[in-house]
SERO-4910 file (N, C-alpha, C, O; in steps of 0.05 Angstrom, whole numbers):
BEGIN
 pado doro    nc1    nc2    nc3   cac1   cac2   cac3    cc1    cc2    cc3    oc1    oc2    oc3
  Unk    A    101    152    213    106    132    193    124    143    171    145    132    164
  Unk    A    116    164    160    133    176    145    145    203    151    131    223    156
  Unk    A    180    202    149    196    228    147    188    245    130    176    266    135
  Unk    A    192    236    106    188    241     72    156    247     60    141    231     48
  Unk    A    152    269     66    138    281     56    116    278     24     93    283     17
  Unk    A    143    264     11    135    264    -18    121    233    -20    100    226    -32
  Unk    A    138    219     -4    133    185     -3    105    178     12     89    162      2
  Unk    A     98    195     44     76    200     43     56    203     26     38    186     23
  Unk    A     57    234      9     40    239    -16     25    212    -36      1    205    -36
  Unk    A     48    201    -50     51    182    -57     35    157    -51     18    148    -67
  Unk    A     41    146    -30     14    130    -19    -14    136    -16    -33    124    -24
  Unk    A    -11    158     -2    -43    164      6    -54    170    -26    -79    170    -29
  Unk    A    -37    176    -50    -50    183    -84    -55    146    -86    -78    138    -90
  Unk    A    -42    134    -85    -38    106   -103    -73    100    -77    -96     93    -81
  Unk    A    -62    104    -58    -93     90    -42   -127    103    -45   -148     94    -35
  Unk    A   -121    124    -61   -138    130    -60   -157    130    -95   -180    136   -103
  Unk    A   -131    120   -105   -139    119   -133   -150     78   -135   -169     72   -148
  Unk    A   -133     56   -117   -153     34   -105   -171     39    -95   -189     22    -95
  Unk    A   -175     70    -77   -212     69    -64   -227     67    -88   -247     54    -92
  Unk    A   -210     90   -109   -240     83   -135   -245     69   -145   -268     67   -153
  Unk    A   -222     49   -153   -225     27   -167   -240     11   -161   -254     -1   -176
  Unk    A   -239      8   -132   -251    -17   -116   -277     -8   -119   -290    -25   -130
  Unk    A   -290     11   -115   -321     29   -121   -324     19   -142   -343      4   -145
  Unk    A   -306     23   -166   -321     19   -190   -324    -13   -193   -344    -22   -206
  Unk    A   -304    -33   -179   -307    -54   -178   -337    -63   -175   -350    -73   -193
  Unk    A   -345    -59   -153   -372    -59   -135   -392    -50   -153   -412    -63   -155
  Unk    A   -387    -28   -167   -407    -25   -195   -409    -46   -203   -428    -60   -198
  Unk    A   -386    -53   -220   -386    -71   -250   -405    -97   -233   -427   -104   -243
  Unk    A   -398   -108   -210   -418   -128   -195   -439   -124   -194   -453   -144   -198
  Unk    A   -455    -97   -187   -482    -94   -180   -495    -96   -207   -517   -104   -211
  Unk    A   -476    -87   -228   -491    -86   -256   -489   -104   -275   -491   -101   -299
  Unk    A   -486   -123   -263   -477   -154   -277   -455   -152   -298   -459   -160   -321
  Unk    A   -434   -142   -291   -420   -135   -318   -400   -170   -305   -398   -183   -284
  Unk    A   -388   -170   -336   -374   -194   -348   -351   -198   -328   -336   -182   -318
  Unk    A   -353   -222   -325   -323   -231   -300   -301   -220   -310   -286   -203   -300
  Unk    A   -299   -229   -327   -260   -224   -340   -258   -193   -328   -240   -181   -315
  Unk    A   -288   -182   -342   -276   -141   -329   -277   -148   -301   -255   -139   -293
  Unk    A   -288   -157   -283   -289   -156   -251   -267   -163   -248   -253   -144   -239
  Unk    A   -254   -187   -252   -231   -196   -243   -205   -175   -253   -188   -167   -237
  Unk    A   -207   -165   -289   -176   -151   -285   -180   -126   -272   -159   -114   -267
  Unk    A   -204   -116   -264   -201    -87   -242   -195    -94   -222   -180    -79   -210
  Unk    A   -203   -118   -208   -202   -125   -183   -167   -135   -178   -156   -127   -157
  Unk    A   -151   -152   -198   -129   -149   -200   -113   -124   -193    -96   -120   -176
  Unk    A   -126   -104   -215   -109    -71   -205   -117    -58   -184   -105    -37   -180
  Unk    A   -139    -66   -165   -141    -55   -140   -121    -68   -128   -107    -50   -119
  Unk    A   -106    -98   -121    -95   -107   -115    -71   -107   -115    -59   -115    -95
  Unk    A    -58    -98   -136    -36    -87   -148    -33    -61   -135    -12    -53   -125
  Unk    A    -55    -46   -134    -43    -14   -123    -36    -20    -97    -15    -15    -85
  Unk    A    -58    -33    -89    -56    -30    -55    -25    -45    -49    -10    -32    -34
  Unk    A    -18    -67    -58      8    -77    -49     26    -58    -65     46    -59    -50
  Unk    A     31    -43    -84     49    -20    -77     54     -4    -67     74     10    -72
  Unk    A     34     -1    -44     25     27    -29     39      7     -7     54     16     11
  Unk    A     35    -17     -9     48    -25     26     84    -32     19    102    -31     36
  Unk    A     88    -38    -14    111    -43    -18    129     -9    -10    152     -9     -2
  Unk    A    118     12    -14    127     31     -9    130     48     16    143     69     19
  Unk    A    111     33     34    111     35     66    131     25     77    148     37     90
  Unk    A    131      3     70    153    -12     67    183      1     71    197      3     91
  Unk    A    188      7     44    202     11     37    222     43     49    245     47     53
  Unk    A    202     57     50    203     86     75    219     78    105    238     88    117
  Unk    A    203     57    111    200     46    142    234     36    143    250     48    157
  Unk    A    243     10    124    267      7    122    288     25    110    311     17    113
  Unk    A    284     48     98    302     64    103    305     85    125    325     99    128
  Unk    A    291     86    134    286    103    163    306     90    179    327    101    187
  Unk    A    295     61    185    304     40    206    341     43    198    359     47    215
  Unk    A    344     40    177    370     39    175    392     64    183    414     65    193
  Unk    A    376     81    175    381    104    182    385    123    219    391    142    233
  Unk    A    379    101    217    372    103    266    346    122    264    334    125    286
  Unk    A    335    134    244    320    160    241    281    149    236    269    151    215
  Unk    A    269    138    260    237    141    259    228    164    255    240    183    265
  Unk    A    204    169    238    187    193    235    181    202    267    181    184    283
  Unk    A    178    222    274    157    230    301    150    218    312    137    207    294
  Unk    A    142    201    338    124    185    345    123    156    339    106    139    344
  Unk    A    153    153    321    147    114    322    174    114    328    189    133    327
  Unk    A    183     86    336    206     80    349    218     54    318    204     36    308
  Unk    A    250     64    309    267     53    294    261     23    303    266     14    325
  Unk    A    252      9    282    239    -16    283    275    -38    279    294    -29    266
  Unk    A    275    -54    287    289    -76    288    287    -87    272    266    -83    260
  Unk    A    313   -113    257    310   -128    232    293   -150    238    287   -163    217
  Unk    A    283   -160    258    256   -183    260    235   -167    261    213   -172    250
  Unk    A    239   -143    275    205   -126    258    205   -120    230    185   -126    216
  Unk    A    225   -109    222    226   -113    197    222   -129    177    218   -119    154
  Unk    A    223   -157    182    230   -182    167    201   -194    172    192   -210    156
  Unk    A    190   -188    190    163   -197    206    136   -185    182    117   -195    170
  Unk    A    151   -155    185    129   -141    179    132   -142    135    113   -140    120
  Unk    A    156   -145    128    159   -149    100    140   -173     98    118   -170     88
  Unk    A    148   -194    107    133   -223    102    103   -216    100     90   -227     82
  Unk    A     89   -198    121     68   -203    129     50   -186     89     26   -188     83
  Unk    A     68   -175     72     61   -170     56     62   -188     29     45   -185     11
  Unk    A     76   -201     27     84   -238     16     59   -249     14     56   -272      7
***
């Protein structure tokens, strides 16, 4: 999936900083805490995670353009491409 080393990095930090959020989400619920806080954490779990795919994303189509897949995946086409952007929409 990823050439780029750094861009890798990058995701797997932003995804793992939504694993905690989403945990602490799951707190603030078990402990009856106030909607407005459930909802704007639950917002920034949501927010991370679609930057983590906006930046998959974003790797994947420069690869593709590039003729150049990581190891083991095959240079995706502009309807996989277009397929797979949407499916983040």
């Amino acid at each position: 999936m990823f050439k780029d080393e750094a861009s890798r990095k990058q995701v797997v930090n932003r995804l793992r900083r939504a694993q905690g959020q989403l945990a602490a989400v799951l707190t603030m619920i078990e402990e009856g805490r106030d909607c407005r806080q459930v909802v704007t954490q639950l917002s920034a779990v949501s927010k991370a995670i679609d930057r983590a795919g906006f930046k998959i994303m974003a790797c994947t189509l420069r690869e593709s353009i590039a003729g150049e897949a990581a190891p083991g995946h095959e240079v995706m086409t502009v309807e996989e491409l277009e397929k797979l952007f949407m499916t983040l929409s």
